[in-house]
ROPATI-967553 format. One line per field, with one value per residue (C-alpha): x, y, z negated; residue in one letter. Coordinates in pm, whole numbers, plus 32768, in hexadecimal, padded with zeros to 4 digits. Each point is the difference from the previous one (the first is absolute). Example, Ala and Ser with C-alpha at 12.3 -4.5 7.8 and 13.67 -1.06 7.14 Angstrom:
2
X 84CE:8089
Y 7E3E:8158
Z 7CF4:8042
aa a:s
END
This chain:
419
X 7A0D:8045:806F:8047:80D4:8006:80AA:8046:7ED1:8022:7ECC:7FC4:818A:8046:810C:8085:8064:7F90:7F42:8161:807C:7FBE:7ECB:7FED:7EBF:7FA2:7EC9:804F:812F:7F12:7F1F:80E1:8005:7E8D:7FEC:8146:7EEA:7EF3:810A:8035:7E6E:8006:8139:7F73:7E9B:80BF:80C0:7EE5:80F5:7FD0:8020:80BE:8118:8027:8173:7FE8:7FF6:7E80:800E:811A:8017:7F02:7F30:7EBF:7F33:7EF0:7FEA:8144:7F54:7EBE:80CA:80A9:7ECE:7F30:8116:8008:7E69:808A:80C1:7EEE:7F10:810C:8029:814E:8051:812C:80C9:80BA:812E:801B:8131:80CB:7F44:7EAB:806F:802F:7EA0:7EBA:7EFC:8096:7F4E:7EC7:8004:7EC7:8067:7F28:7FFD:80E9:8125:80B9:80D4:80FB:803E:80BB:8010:806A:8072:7EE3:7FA2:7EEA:7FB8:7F30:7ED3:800A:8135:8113:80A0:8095:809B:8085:805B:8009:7F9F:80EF:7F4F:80C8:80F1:814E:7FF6:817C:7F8B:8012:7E9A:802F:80CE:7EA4:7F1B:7F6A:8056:7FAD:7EB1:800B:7F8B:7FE1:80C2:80CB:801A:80BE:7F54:8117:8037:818C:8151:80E2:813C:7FFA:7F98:80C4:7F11:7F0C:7FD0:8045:7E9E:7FCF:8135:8020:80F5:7FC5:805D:7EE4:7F15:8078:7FE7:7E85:7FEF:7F0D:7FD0:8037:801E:7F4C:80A5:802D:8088:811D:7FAA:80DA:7F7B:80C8:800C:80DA:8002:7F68:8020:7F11:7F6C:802A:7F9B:7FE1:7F02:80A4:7EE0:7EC7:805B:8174:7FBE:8155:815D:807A:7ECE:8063:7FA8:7EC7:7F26:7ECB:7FBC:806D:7F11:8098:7F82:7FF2:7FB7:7FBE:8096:8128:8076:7FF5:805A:800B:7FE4:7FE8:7F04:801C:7ED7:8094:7F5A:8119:817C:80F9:8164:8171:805D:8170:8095:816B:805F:8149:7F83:7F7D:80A6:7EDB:7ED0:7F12:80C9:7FE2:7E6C:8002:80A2:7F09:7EEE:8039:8055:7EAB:7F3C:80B6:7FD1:7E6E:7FF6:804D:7EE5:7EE0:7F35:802B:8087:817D:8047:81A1:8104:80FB:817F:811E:815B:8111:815D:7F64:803E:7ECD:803F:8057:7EBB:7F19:8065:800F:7E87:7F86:7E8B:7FEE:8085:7F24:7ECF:8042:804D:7E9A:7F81:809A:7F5E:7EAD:7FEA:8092:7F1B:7F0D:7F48:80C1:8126:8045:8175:801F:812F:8104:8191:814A:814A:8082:81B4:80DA:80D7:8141:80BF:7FF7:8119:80E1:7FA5:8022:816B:8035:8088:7F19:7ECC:7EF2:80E7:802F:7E8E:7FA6:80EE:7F38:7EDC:806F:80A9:7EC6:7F33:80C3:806F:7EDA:80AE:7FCD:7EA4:7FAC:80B5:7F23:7ECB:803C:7FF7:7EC5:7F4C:7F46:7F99:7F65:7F19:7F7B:7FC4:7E83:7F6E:7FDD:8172:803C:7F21:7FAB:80E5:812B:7FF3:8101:809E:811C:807E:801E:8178:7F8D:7F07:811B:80FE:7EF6:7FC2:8175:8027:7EE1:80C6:814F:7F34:7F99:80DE:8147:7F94:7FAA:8122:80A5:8019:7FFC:7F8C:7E90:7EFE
Y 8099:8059:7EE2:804D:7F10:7FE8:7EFE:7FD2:80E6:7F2A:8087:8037:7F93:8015:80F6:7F48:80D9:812B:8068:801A:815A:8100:8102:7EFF:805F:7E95:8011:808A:7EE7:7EF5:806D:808E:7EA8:8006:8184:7FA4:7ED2:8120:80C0:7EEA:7FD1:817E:7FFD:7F0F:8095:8149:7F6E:7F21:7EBE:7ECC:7F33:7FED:7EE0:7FBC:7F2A:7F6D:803A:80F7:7F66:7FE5:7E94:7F39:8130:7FB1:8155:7FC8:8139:8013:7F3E:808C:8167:7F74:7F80:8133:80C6:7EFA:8026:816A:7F98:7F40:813B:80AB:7ED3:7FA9:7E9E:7F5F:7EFC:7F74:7F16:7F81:8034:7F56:80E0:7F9F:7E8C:801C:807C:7F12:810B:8086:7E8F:8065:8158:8049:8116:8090:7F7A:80F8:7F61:7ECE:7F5B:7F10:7E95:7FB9:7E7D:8025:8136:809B:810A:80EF:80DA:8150:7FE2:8144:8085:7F20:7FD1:7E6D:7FFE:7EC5:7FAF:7F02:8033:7FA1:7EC4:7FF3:8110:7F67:7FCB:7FB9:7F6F:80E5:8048:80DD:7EE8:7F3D:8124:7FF8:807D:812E:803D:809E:8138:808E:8091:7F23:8030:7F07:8047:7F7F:7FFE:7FE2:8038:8010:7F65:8037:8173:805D:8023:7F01:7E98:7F8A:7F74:7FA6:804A:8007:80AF:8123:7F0C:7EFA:8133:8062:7EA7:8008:8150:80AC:819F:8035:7F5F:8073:7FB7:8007:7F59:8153:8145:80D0:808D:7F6B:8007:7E9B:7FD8:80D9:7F0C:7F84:80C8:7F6D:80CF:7FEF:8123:7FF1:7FF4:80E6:80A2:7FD2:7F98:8014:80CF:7F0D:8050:814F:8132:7FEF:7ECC:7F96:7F71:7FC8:808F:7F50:8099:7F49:8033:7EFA:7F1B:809D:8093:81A0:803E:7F9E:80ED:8003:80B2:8043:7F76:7FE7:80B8:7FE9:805F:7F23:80C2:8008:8153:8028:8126:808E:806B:8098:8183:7FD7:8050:7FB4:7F10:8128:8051:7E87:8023:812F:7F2B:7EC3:80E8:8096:7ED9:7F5D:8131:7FE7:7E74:8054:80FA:7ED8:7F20:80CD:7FEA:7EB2:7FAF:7FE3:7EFE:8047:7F44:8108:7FA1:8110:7FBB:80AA:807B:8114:80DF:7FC3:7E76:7FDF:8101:7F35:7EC0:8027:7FFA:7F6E:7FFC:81AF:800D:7EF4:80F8:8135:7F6D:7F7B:8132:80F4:7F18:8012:8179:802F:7F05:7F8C:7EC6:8002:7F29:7F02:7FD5:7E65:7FD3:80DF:7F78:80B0:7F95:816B:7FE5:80CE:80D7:7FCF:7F1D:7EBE:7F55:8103:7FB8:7E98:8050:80BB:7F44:80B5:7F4A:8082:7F58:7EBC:8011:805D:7F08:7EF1:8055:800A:7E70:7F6C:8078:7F5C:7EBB:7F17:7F54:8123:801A:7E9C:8034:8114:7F7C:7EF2:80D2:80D6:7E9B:7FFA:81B0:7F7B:7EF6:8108:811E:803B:7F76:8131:8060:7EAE:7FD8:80B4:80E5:8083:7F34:7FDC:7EE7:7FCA:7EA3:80A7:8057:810E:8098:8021:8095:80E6:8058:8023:810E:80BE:7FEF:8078:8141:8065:7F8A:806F:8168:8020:7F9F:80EA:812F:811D:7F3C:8028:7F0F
Z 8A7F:7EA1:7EFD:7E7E:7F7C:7E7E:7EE0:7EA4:7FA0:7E79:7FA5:7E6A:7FD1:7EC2:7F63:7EE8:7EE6:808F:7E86:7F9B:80AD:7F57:80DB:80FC:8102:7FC2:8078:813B:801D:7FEF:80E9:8109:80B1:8048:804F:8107:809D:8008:80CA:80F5:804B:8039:80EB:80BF:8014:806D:80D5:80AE:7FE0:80DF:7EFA:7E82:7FD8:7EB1:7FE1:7EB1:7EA3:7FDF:7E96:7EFA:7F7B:7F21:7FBB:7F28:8015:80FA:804A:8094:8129:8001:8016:8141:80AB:7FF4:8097:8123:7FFE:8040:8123:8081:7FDB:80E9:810D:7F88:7FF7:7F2B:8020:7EAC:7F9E:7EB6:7F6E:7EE7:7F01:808E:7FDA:7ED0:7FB7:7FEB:8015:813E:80B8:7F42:8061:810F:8113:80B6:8180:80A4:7F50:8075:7F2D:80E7:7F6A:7EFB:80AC:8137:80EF:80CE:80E7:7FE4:8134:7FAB:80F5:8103:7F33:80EE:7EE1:7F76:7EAF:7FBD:7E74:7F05:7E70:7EDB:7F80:7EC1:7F76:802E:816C:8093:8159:814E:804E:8133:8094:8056:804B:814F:8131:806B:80AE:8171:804C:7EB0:7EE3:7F32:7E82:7F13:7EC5:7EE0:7E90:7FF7:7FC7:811F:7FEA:7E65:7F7A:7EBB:7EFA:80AB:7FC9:8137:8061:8148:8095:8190:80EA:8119:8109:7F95:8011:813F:8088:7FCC:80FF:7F30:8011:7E99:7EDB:7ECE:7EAC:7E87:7EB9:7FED:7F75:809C:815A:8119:816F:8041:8197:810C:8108:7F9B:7ED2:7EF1:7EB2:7E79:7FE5:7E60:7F09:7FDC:7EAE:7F16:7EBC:7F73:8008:80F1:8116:8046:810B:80D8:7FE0:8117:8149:8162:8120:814B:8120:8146:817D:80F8:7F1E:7F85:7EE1:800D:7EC7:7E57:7F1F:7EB2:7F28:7E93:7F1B:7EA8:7EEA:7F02:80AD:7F51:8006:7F7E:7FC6:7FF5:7F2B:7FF2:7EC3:8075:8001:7E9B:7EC1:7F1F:7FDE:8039:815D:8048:7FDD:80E1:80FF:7FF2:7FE7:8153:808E:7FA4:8063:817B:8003:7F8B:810C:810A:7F6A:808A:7EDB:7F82:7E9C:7FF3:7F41:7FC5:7F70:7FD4:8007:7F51:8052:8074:7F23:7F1F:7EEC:7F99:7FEE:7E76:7FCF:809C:7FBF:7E53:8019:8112:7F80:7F9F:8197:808B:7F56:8041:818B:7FE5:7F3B:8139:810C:7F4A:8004:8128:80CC:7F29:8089:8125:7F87:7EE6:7F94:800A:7F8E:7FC0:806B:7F6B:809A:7FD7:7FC0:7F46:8096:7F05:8101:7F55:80AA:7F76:7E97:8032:8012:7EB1:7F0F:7F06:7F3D:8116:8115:7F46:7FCA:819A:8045:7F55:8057:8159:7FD8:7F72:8135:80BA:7F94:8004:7EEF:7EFA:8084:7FD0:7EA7:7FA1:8096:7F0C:7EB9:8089:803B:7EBE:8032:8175:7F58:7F24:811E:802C:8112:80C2:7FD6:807B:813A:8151:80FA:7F22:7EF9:7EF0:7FF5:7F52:805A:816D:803B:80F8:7ED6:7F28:80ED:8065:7E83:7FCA:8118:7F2D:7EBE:80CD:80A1:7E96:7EFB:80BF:8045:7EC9:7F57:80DB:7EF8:80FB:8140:8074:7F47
aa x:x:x:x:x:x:x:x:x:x:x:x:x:x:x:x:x:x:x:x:x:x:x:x:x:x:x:x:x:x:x:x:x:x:x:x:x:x:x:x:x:x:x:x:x:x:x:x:x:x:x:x:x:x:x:x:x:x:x:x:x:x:x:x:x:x:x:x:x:x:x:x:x:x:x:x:x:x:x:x:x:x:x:x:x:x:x:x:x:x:x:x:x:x:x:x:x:x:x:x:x:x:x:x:x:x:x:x:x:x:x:x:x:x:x:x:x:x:x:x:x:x:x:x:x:x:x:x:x:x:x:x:x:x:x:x:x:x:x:x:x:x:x:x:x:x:x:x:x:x:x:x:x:x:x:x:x:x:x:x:x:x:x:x:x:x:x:x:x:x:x:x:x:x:x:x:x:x:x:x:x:x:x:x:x:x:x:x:x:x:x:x:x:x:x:x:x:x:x:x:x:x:x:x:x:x:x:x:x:x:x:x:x:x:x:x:x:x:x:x:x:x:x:x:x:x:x:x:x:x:x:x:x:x:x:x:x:x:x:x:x:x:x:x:x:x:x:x:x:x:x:x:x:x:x:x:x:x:x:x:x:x:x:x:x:x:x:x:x:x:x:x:x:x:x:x:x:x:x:x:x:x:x:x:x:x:x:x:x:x:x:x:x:x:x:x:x:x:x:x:x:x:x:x:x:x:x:x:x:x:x:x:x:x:x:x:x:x:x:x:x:x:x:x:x:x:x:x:x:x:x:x:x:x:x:x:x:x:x:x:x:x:x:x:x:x:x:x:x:x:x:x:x:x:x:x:x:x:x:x:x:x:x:x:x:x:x:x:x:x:x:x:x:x:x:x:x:x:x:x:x:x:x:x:x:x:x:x:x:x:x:x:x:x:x:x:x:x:x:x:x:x:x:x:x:x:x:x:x:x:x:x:x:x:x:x:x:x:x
END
């Protein structure tokens, strides 16, 4: 018996702000979560799946395009072509969404209640998946706590959109324990609401499959689905299989070798073209990250934007569709050895010295947060908003800032030292 097990597929999610990097493949971003959902009907064609369980979250919020839906259902009309039925939870996205309850399906999919828990066994499969849909988006209450009991004679399947015990990054929707999933002596239990691909119990499984395709730096590495095979009932193996069109990475580059920007780029240039290498053909999608005590720090960091280009201009013509710089990270140090000059009684160590005090005293910072309040009204909205924005009313901003002014403004007054 072969089950693919499947969640979070947000198909048509929206990138927000993605028009604003510079050569983004935006295109191919925005349609990478329906080419992943094509890559899910063909794994389970291939592998000639008992049945699809869906756990939660096909859709991403109050979507408004039709053909979001209408995208979905022919690729279950797919399934259906193939003899592959599929069972689907709503999850807190799907909630959230009124043309999800207007959405037609075609008749191999079952959809279990979003009133009360159910069971629905797979005629001649001996398979009982036993569920319950979100009915609204916030749901707090322990759903799997009322599901059924298991049917005899079969295989079991809890079919759940939650987060055990409280996820980090996840709301915590739904929340129930392993031992209340235990207690209901199911063979496996089938869920989603994280993104990150997780095997929580063995005994019995209990698995977050992660989500179909990352849309983000913070969804990294391999993306897809769970096939679960089973004999006489038990669990052989899970394994995961990669789906993902786009490959969402952090690329980490040490600076320490370098002595110049240019020897920098060499570095994050090989680096991408080994991490490309390990995508197999998909888009690498990298945030890159420099750091490390460098020579090179003072060089690189005077202008950030001429280094940030040619880094993109070296990743273009050396792999030329095949990665897109997202975002590009310097927390490269100096290698003068600051703690000595904060000792010098000269006008560099008086100045190290302060700069040092303020980042640590939340006093000062609240102090100088103060005098930049009118500057952070003013900041555009798109210096203001989103992942690393700059806010300067935010204490840890400005210390953060502050440790950028130390690594180039104390080098550089260093006549002699390295800049």
């Amino acid at each position: 018996m072969k089950i693919v097990h499947a969640a979070d597929l947000h198909i048509d999610s929206p990138l927000r702000g993605l028009d604003r990097y510079e050569g983004a493949p935006a295109s191919r971003l925005r349609g990478a979560t329906r080419r992943a959902l094509e890559n899910l009907v063909a794994l389970c064609v291939e592998e000639r799946a008992d049945v699809l369980l869906l756990a939660g979250d096909v859709f991403d919020g109050s979507w408004k395009d039709y053909s979001t839906g209408l995208f979905f259902a022919a690729e279950m009309a797919r399934l259906r072509e193939a003899n592959v039925p599929v069972v689907i939870v709503r999850g807190n996205h799907d909630a959230a969404s009124s043309v999800v309850r207007a959405l037609r399906l075609p008749e191999n999919v079952h959809e279990l209640s979003w009133r009360r828990p159910e069971t629905f066994e797979l005629p001649g499969v001996g398979i009982a998946v036993h569920g319950q849909s979100f009915s609204q988006r916030v749901t707090t209450e322990d759903l799997a706590a009322r599901y059924p009991d298991r049917v005899p004679g079969v295989f079991n399947v809890g079919l759940l959109h939650t987060s055990i015990d409280g996820r980090e990054g996840h709301e915590p929707y739904a929340p129930t324990s392993i031992e209340t999933m235990r207690s209901k002596g199911y063979d496996y239990w089938a869920l989603g609401h994280v993104h990150a691909r997780e095997i929580v119990s063995i005994d019995p499984h209990v698995v977050y499959p992660g989500n179909l395709q990352g849309r983000h730096a913070r969804e990294t590495g391999p993306k897809g689905a769970s096939v679960v095979t089973v004999e006489d009932n038990v669990v052989v193996s899970v394994e995961h299989r990669a789906l993902d069109v786009v490959r969402w990475e952090v690329v980490t580059v040490d600076a320490a070798p370098a002595t110049d920007a240019l020897e920098v780029v060499d570095l994050a240039r090989a680096a991408l073209e080994a991490r490309a290498a390990e995508a197999d053909g998909r888009v690498l999608a990298a945030r890159v990250v420099v750091l490390g005590a460098t020579r090179a720090n003072g060089a690189v960091r005077r202008d950030l934007d001429r280094f940030t280009s040619e880094l993109r201009a070296a990743a273009i013509d050396g792999l030329g569709e095949a990665a897109w710089l997202e975002k590009v990270i310097v927390r490269t140090r100096a290698t003068v050895d600051l703690d000595r000059i904060r000792e010098e009684a000269s006008a560099v160590g008086h100045l190290a010295r302060r700069l040092a005090s303020i980042k640590e005293d939340p006093e000062e910072l609240a102090d100088l947060a103060a005098v930049l309040a009118d500057l952070d009204k003013k900041l555009p909205a798109e210096l203001r908003e989103g992942e690393g924005a700059l806010r300067l009313s935010d204490p840890a901003t400005l210390s953060a800032l502050l440790d950028d002014v130390e690594q180039i403004l104390v080098p550089r007054l260093l006549e002699g030292g390295e800049v």
